[in-house]
C-alpha positions as CSV (number, residue, x, y, z in Angstrom):
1,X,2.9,-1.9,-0.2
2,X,1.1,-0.8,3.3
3,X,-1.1,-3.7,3.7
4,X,-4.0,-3.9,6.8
5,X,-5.7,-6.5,8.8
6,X,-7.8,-6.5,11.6
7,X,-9.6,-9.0,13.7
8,X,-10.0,-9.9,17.3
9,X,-7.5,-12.3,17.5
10,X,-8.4,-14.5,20.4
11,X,-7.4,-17.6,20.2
12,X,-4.9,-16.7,18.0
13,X,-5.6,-20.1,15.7
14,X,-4.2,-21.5,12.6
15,X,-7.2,-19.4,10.0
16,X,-5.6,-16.0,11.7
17,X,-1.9,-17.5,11.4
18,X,-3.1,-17.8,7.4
19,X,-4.5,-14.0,7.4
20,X,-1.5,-12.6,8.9
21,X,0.7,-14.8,6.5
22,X,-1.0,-13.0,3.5
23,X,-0.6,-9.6,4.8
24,X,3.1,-10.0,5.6
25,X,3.5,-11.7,2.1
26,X,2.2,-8.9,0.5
27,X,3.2,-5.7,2.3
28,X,6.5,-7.0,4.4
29,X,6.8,-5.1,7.2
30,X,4.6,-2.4,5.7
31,X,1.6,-4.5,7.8
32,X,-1.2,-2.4,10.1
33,X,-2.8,-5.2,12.4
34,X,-5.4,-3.7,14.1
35,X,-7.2,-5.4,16.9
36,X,-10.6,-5.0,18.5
37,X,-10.5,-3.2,21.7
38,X,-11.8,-4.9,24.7
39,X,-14.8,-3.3,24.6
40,X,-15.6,-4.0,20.7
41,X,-14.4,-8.0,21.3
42,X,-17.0,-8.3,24.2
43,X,-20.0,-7.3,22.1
44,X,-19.5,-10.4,19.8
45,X,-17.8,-12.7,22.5
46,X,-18.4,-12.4,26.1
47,X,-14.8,-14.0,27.7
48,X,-11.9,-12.9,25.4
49,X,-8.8,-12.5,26.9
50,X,-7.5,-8.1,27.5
51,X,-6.7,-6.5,24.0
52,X,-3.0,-5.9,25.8
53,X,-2.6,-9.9,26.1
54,X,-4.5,-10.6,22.5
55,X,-2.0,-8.0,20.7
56,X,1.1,-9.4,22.7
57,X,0.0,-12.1,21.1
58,X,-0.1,-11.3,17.5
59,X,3.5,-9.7,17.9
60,X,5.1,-12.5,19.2
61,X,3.6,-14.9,16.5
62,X,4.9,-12.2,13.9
63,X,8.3,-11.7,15.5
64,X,9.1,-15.4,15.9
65,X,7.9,-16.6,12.0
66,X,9.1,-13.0,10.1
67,X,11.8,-11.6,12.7
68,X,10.3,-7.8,13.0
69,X,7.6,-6.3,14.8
70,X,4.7,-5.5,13.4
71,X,2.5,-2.1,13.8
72,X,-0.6,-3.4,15.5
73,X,-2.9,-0.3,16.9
74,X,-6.3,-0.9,18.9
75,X,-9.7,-0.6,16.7
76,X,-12.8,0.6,17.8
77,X,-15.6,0.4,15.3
78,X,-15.3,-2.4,12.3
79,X,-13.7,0.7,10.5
80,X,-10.4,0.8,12.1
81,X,-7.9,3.0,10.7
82,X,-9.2,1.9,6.8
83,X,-11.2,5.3,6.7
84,X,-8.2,7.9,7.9
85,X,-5.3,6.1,5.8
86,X,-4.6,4.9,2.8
87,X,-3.3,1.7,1.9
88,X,-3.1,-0.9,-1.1
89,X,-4.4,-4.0,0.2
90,X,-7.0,-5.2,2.8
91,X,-6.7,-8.7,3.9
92,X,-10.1,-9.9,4.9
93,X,-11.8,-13.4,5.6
94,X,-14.8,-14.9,3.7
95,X,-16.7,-14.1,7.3
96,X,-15.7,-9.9,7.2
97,X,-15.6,-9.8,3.4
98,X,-18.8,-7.8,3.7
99,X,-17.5,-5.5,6.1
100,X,-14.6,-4.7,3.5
101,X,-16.8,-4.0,1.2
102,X,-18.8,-1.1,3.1
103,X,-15.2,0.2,4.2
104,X,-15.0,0.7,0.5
105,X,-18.2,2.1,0.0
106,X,-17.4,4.6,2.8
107,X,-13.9,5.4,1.5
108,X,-15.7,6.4,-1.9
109,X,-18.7,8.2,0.1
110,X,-15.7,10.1,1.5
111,X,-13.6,10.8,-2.0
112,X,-11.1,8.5,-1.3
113,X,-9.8,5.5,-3.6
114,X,-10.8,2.1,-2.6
115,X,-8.5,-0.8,-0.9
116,X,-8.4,-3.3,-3.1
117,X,-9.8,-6.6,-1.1
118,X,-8.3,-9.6,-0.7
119,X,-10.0,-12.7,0.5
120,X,-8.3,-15.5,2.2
121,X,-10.3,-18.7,2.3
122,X,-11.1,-20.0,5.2
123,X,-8.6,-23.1,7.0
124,X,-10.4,-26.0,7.5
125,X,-10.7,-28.4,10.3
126,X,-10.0,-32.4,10.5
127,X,-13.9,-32.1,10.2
128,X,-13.7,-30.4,6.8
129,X,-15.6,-27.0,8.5
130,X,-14.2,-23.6,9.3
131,X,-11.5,-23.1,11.8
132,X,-13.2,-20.2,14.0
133,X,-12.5,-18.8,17.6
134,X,-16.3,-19.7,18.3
135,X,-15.7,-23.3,17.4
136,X,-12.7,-23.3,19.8
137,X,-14.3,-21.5,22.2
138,X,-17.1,-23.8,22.1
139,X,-14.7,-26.9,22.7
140,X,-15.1,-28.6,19.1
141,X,-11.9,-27.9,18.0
142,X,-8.4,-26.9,19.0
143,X,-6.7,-24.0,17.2
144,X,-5.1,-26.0,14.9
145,X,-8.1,-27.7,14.1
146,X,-8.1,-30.8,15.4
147,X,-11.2,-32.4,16.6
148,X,-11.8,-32.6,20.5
């Protein structure tokens, strides 16, 4: 089953780490990660480390916990590569559920079949919130969740 993700990926924390174990489960190695480009990243979060560093990243975790290397490609617009190919599953958060859901819309806009969605709940800190980059960024959490 061809199976995508995408995100920006930076810090690479324990919510993303449950994403990426979804896709995998799912489509195997048959997994697209696509990650924000630099320039995409910077419009939501000013300091995020190069898309080169932020991918390595992702294909490390991935190699080390499922032993093969994944197809990751650089995204652009919150479209990605959903709109030029066709695959079974998207793996999405609560927080870009809504985005999956115009990637839909679009796909039918376009005559294509939709993705069918699914939605990973969110991993929860000691402090019973969301595990987000901005929270780590911000210095409330680490990445596994733990408060600082």
């Amino acid at each position: 089953m061809k199976v995508v993700l995408g995100g920006t990926f930076e810090p690479l924390h324990e919510g993303h780490k449950k994403l990426i174990d979804c896709a995998v489960k799912l489509g195997g190695k048959e997994v697209m990660i696509g990650i924000t480009s630099d320039e995409m990243a910077r419009k939501r979060v000013r300091c995020v480390l190069p898309y080169e560093l932020r991918a390595e990243n992702v294909r490390q975790f991935i190699l080390r916990r499922y032993g093969f290397e994944p197809e990751i490609v650089m995204i652009s617009d919150p479209y990605g590569k959903t709109l030029e190919n066709d695959f079974e599953a998207l793996v999405v958060s609560p927080e870009t559920f809504e985005m999956a859901l115009k990637i839909n819309a679009k796909r039918l806009e376009m005559g294509k079949k939709e993705i069918r969605i699914v939605k990973v709940d969110w991993v929860l800190a000691e402090d019973g919130k969301p595990i987000s980059s901005t929270r780590i960024k911000k210095g409330e959490i680490d990445r596994y969740g733990r408060i600082i």
